[in-house]
C-alpha positions as CSV (number, residue, x, y, z in Angstrom):
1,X,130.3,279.6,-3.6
2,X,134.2,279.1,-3.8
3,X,135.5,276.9,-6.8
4,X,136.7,273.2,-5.3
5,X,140.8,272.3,-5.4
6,X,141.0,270.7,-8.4
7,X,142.6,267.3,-8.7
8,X,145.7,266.4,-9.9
9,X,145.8,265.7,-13.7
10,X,148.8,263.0,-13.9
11,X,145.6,260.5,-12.3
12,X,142.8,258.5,-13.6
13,X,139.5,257.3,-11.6
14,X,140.6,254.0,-12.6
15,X,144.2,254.0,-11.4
16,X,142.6,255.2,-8.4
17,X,140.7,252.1,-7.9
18,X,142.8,250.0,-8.8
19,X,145.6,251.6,-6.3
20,X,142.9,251.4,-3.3
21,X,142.0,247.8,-4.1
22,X,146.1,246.6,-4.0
23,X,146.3,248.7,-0.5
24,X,146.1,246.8,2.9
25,X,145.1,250.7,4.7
26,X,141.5,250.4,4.9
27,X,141.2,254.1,5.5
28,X,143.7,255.3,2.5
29,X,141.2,253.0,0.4
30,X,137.9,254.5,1.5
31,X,139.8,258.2,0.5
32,X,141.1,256.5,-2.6
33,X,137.6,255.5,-4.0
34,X,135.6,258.9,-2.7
35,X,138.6,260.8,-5.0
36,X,138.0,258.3,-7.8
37,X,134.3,259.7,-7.8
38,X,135.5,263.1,-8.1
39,X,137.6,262.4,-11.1
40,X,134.5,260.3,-12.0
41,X,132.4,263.9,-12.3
42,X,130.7,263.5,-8.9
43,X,130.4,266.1,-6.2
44,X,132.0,266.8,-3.4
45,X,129.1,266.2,-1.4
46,X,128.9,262.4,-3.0
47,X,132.3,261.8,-2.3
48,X,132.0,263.0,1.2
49,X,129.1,260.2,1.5
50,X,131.2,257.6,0.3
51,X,134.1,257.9,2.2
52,X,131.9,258.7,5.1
53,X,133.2,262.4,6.2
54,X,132.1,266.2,6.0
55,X,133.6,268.8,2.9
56,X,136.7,269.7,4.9
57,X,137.9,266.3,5.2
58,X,137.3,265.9,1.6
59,X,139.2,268.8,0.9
60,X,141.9,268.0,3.4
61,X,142.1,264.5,1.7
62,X,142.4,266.7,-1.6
63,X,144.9,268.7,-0.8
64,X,147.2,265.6,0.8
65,X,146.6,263.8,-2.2
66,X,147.7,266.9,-4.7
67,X,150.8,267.3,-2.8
68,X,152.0,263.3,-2.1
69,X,149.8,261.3,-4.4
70,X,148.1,258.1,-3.3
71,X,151.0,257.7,-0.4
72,X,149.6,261.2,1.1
73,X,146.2,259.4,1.9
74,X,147.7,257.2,4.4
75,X,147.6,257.6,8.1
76,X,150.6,259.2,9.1
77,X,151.9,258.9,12.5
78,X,151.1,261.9,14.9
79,X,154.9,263.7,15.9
80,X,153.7,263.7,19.3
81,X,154.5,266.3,22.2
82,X,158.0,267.7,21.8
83,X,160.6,267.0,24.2
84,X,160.7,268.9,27.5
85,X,164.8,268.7,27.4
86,X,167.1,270.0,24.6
87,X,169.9,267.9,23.4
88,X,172.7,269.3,25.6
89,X,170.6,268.5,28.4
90,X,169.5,265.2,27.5
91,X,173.8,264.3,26.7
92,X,174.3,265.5,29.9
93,X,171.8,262.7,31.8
94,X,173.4,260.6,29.6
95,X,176.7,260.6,30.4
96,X,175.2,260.9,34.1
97,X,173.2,257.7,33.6
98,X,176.4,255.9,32.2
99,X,179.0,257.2,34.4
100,X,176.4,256.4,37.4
101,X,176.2,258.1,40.8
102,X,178.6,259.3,43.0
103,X,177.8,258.3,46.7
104,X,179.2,260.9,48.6
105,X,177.6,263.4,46.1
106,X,174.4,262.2,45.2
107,X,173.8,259.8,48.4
108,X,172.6,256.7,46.4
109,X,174.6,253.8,45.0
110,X,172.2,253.8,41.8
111,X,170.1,255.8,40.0
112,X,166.2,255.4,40.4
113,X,164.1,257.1,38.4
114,X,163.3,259.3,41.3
115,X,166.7,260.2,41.9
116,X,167.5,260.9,38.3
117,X,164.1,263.1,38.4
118,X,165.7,264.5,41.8
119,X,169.0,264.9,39.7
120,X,167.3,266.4,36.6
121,X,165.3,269.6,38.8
122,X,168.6,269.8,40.4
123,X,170.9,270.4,37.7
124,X,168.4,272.3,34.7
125,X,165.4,273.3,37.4
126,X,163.1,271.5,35.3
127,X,160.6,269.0,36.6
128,X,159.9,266.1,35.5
129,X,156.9,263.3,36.2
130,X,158.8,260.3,38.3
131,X,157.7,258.2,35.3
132,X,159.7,260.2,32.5
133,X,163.2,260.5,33.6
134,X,163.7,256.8,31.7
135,X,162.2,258.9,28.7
136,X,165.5,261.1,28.7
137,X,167.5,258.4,29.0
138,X,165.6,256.5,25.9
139,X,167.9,254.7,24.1
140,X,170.8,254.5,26.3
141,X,173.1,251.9,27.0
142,X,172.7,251.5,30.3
143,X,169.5,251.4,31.7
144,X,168.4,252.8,34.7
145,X,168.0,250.5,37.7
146,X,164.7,249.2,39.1
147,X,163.9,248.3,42.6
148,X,164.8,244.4,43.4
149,X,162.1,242.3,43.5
150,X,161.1,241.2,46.9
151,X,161.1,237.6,48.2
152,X,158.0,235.6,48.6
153,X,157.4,235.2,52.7
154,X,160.0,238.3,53.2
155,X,162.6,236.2,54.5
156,X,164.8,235.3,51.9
157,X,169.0,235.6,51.8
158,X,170.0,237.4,49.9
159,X,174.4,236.8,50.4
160,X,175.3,240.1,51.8
């Protein structure tokens, strides 16, 4: 049987507690007091009953907590899939977004998000989803123009 991670030393059971009953995180709580039952000289099979998990989690929680203290127990925000387009690539719909189309080159007055996706296999031959093209262009100045809404009854003037 392999000897468990031991705890960190610079903590008490009772700062524990007292940390997970100040904390708004439910979750960081319910790993705060199964810890606190370690230090207490419980198992790790009683602490995984308490806060509700199997060993590994227990462990996992261990090891977060060794390495970041009580802020390591916190639910940390997932990085996501990484972006399809580098940063040169993503300057370069930039500046295309912000400069806007040309209409002898491009053949629209401006951008869609189809035509930037259009614009985007075009230029780096990578595609993209019709829906992400206003992905690349997050955070822009200049945002990338919708469809005009349509008039009730289809009849409307519209001064052109």
């Amino acid at each position: 049987m392999a000897v468990p991670i031991p705890l960190r030393v610079d903590f008490k059971a009772a700062q524990l507690r007292g940390i997970a009953r100040k904390t708004k995180d439910g979750p960081q709580a319910r790993r705060l007091l199964a810890l606190s039952a370690i230090y207490d000289g419980a198992t790790r099979t009683e602490a995984a009953k308490i806060g509700g998990v199997g060993l590994q989690i227990v462990r996992d929680w261990v090891l977060r907590f060794n390495a970041r203290g009580p802020d390591g127990l916190r639910d940390g925000k997932s990085p996501g899939q990484p972006s399809r387009l580098n940063d040169t690539q993503r300057q370069a719909i930039a500046r295309m977004i912000e400069s806007g189309p040309i209409p002898a080159v491009h053949g629209v007055v401006r951008w869609r998000l189809v035509d930037l996706a259009q614009w985007i296999f075009e230029e780096f031959r990578h595609r993209q989803a019709d829906a992400q093209p206003g992905a690349a262009g997050h955070g822009l100045s200049q945002a990338v123009s919708s469809p005009a809404p349509s008039c009730p009854g289809g009849g409307c003037d519209r001064g052109f």
